[in-house]
C-alpha positions as CSV (number, residue, x, y, z in Angstrom):
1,X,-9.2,-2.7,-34.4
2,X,-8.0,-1.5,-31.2
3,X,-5.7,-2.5,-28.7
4,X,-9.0,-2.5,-26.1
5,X,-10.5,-5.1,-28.6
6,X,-7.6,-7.1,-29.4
7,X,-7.2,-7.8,-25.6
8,X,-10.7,-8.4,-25.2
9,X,-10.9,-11.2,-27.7
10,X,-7.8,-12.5,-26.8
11,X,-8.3,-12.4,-22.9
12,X,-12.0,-14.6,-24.3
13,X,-10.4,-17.2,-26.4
14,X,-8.1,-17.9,-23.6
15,X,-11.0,-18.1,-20.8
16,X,-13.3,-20.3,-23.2
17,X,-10.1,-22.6,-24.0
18,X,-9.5,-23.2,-20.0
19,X,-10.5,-26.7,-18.4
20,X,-9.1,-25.2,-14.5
21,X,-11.7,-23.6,-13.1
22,X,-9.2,-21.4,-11.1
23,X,-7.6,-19.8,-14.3
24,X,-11.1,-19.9,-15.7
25,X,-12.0,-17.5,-13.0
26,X,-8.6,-15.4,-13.8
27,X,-9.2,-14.8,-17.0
28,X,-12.8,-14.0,-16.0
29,X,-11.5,-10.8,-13.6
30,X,-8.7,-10.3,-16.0
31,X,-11.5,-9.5,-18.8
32,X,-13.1,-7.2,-16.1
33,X,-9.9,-5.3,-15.0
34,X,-9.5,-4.4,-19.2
35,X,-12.8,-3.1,-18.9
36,X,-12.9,-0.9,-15.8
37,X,-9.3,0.3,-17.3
38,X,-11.2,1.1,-20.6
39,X,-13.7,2.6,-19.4
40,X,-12.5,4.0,-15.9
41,X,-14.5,4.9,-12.9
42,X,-17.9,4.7,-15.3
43,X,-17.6,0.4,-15.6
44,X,-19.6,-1.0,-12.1
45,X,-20.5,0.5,-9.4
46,X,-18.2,0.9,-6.0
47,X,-20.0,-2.1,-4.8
48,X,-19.2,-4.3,-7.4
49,X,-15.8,-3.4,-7.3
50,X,-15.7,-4.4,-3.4
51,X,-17.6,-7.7,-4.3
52,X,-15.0,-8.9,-6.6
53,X,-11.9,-7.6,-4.7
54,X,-13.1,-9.3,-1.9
55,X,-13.2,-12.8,-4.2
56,X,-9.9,-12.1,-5.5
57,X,-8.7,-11.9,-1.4
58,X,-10.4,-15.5,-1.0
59,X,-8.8,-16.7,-3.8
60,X,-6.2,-15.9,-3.2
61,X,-6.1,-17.2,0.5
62,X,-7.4,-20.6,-0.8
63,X,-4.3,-21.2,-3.2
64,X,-1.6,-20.1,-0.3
65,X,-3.7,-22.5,1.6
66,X,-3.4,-25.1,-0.8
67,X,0.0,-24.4,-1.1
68,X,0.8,-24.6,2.4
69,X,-0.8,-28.1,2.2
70,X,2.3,-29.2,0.0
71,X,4.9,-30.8,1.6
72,X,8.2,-31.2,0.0
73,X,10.1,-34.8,0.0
């Protein structure tokens, strides 16, 4: 089996396994990022790519938000 594969089922077991939706949606990009490296510039098209960059910006907003939210005692 390959390294591609054993990543990919790996990368699965751990997104079916998570009860945060957050990592959930991690592990969901993370599975896309292994395939785009796998199969470089011929996995999605340009506007795909910009679709789900611009998801990873807002999530990542939302958590610095919610971690601004935090006060320390």
């Amino acid at each position: 089996m390959s390294t591609f594969s054993t990543l990919m089922r790996r990368a699965d077991t751990l997104r079916r396994l998570e009860n945060d939706p957050v990592r959930f949606e991690w592990w969901s990009g993370y599975i896309r990022g292994l395939r785009r490296a796998h199969h470089g510039e011929q996995f999605g098209t340009a506007a795909e790519y910009e679709l789900w960059m611009s998801a990873v910006v807002r999530l990542i907003h939302h958590a610095q938000r919610a971690d601004a939210d935090i006060k320390p005692d």
